[in-house]
C-alpha positions in Angstrom: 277.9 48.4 -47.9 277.2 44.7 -47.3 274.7 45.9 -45.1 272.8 48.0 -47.3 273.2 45.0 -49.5 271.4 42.4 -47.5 267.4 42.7 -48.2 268.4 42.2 -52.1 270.1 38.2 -50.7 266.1 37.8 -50.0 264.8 38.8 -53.0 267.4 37.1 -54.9 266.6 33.6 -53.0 263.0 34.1 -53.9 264.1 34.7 -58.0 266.1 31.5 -57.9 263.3 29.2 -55.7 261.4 30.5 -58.7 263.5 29.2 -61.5 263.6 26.0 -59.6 260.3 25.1 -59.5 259.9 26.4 -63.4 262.8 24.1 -64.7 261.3 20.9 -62.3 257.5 21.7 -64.1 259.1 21.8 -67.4 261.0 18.7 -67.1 258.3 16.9 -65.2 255.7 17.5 -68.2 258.3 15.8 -70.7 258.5 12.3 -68.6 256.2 9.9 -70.6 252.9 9.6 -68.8 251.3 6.0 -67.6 248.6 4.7 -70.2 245.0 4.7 -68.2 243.9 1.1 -67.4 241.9 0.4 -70.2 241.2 -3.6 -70.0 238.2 -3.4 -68.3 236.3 -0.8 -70.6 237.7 -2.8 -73.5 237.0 -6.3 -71.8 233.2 -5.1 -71.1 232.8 -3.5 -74.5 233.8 -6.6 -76.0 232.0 -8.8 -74.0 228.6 -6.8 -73.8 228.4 -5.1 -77.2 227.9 -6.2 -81.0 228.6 -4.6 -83.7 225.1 -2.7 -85.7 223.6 -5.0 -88.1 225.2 -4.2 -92.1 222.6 -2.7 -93.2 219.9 -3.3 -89.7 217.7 -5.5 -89.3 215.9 -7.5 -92.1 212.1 -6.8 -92.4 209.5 -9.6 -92.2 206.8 -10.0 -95.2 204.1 -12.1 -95.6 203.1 -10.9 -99.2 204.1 -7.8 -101.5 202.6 -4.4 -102.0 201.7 -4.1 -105.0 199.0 -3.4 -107.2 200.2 -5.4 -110.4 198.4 -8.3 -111.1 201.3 -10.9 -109.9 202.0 -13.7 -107.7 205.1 -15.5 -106.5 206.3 -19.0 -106.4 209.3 -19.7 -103.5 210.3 -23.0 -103.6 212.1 -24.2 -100.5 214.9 -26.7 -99.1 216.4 -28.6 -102.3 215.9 -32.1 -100.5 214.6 -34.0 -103.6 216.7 -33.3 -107.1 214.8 -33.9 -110.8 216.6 -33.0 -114.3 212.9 -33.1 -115.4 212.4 -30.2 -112.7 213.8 -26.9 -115.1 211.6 -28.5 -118.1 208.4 -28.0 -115.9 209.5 -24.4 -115.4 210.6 -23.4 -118.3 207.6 -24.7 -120.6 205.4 -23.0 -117.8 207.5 -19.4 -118.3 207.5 -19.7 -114.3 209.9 -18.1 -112.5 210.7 -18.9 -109.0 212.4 -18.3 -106.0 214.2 -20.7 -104.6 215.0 -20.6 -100.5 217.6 -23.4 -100.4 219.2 -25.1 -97.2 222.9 -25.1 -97.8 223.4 -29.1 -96.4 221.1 -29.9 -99.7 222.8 -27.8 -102.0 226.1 -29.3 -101.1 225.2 -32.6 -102.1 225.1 -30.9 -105.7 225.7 -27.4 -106.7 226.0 -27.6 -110.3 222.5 -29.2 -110.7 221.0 -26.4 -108.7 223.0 -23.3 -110.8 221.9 -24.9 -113.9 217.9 -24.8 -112.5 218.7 -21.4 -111.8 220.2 -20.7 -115.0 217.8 -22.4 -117.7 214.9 -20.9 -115.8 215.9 -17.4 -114.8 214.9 -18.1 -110.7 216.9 -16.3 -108.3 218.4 -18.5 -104.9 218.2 -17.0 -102.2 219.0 -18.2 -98.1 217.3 -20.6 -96.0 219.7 -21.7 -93.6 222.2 -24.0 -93.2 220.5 -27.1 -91.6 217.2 -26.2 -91.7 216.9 -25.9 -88.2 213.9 -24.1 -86.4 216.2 -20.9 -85.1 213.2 -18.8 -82.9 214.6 -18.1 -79.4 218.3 -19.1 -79.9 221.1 -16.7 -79.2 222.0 -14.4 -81.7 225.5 -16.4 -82.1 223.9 -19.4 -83.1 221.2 -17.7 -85.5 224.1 -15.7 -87.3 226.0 -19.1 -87.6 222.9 -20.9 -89.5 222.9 -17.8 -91.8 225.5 -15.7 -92.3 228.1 -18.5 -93.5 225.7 -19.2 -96.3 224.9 -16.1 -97.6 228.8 -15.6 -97.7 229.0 -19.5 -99.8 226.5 -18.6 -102.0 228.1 -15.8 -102.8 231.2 -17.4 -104.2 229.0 -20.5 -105.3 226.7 -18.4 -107.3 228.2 -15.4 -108.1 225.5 -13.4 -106.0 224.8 -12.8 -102.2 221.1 -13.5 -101.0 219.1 -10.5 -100.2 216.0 -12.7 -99.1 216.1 -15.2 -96.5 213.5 -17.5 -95.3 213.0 -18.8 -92.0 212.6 -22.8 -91.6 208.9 -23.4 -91.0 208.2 -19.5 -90.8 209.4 -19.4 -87.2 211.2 -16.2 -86.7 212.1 -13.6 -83.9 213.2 -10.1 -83.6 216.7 -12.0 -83.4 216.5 -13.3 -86.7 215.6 -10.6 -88.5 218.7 -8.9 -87.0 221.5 -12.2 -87.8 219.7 -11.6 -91.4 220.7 -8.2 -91.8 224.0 -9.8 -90.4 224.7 -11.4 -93.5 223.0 -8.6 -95.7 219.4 -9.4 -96.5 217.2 -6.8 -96.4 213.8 -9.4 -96.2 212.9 -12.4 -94.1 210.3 -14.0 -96.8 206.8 -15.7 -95.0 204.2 -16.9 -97.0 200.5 -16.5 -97.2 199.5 -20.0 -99.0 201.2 -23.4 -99.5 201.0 -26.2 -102.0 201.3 -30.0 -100.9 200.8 -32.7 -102.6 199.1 -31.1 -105.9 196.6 -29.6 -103.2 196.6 -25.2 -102.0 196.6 -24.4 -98.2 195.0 -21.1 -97.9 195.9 -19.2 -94.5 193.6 -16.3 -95.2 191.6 -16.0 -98.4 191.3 -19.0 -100.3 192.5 -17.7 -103.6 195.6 -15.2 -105.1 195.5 -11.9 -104.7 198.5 -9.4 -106.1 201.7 -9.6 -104.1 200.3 -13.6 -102.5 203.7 -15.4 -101.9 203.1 -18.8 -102.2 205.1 -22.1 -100.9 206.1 -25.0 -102.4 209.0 -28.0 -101.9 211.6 -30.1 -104.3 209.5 -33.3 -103.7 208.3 -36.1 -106.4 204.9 -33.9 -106.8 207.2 -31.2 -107.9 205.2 -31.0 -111.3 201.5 -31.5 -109.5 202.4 -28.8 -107.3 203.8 -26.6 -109.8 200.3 -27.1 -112.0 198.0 -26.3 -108.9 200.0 -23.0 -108.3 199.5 -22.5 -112.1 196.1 -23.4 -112.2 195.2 -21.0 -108.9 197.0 -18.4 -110.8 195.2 -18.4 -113.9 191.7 -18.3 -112.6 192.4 -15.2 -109.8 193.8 -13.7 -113.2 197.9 -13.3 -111.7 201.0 -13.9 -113.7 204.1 -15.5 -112.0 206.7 -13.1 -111.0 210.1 -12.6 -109.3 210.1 -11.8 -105.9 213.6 -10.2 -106.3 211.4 -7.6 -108.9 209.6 -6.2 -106.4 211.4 -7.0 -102.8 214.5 -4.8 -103.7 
């Protein structure tokens, strides 16, 4: 009988070598697995990568496309400060843009809302120290902007969507740290105003869309007449740039 018996011991071993292996899989699968070494990836990523631009890259202009007969007056830094400067704008019905440099504004940020406010300009970004920014790092472009945008904000009670660069000297760089801080144009200029006198850099006269540039100095007034005067006789009307770059 136990002889007959015997070839079933084999097949029995074999069932139970089976059920061994089974029951170590199972329990092997349910031990908690080692997390991947990650650091590096993450390190590198960090390191090496930026996050994408808010909403990309800012797009340089020189002057505006359009066909209405208008022309725009930017008015840049905020070094010199004259009450008599919103009665020169306001009995002109001019409307400007002001690029201001954030050190300037500092020095008095009331007397700049109220220009803003009694006219009906807009302000809009120009750095914070005025410093020439072409061909630095990205870090140090988005420091000079994007802090400002985000002061103006709160100062203001609106975030610039314009910037200008300090002398017009830009770079693919800039237009990105712009975008950084949300402004969909980096603002050039195609004529400037000095001293009561024009600086043409292409035609000498207005056309539609010309963006012209001007400072807070003593000839605020003089400089503000010759824009006017130019104006008048390429038959233009001072607009917003805000209007139209939107």
């Amino acid at each position: 009988m136990l002889e007959r018996l015997k070839p079933f011991r084999y097949v029995a071993l074999a069932v139970l070598a089976l059920l061994i292996a089974a029951i170590y899989l199972v329990l092997s699968d349910e031990q908690p697995k080692p997390q991947a070494k990650a650091t590096s990836t993450t390190t590198l990523n960090t390191m090496n990568f930026r996050p994408a631009p808010k909403i990309g890259p800012a797009q340089l202009v020189y002057k505006v496309d359009t066909a209405d007969k208008v022309v725009f007056l930017t008015i840049d830094d905020g070094a010199h400060r004259d009450p008599a400067m919103a009665g020169i704008l306001k009995r002109n019905g001019v409307k400007a843009t002001f690029f201001l440099t954030n050190s300037y504004v500092q020095r008095d940020v009331d007397f700049f809302r109220k220009l803003r406010d009694d006219t009906g300009s807009v302000i809009e970004n120009h750095t914070q120290t005025h410093t020439n920014l072409k061909g630095k790092p990205l870090d140090q472009q988005e420091n000079e902007i994007v802090p400002v945008s985000d002061t103006y904000s709160r100062e203001f009670g609106r975030r610039p969507t314009l910037f200008r660069a300090p002398y017009g000297n830009s770079d693919a760089v800039t237009l990105q740290a712009a975008g950084e801080a949300g402004v969909k144009y980096v603002v050039n200029w195609g004529s400037e105003i000095k001293n009561g006198q024009i600086v043409f850099s292409g035609p000498r006269e207005f056309r539609p869309g010309s963006i012209v540039l001007m400072h807070f100095t003593a000839n605020f007034e003089k400089d503000v007449t010759a824009f006017l005067n130019q104006a008048r006789a390429n038959g233009l009307t001072p607009a917003l740039l805000t209007d139209y770059l939107r």
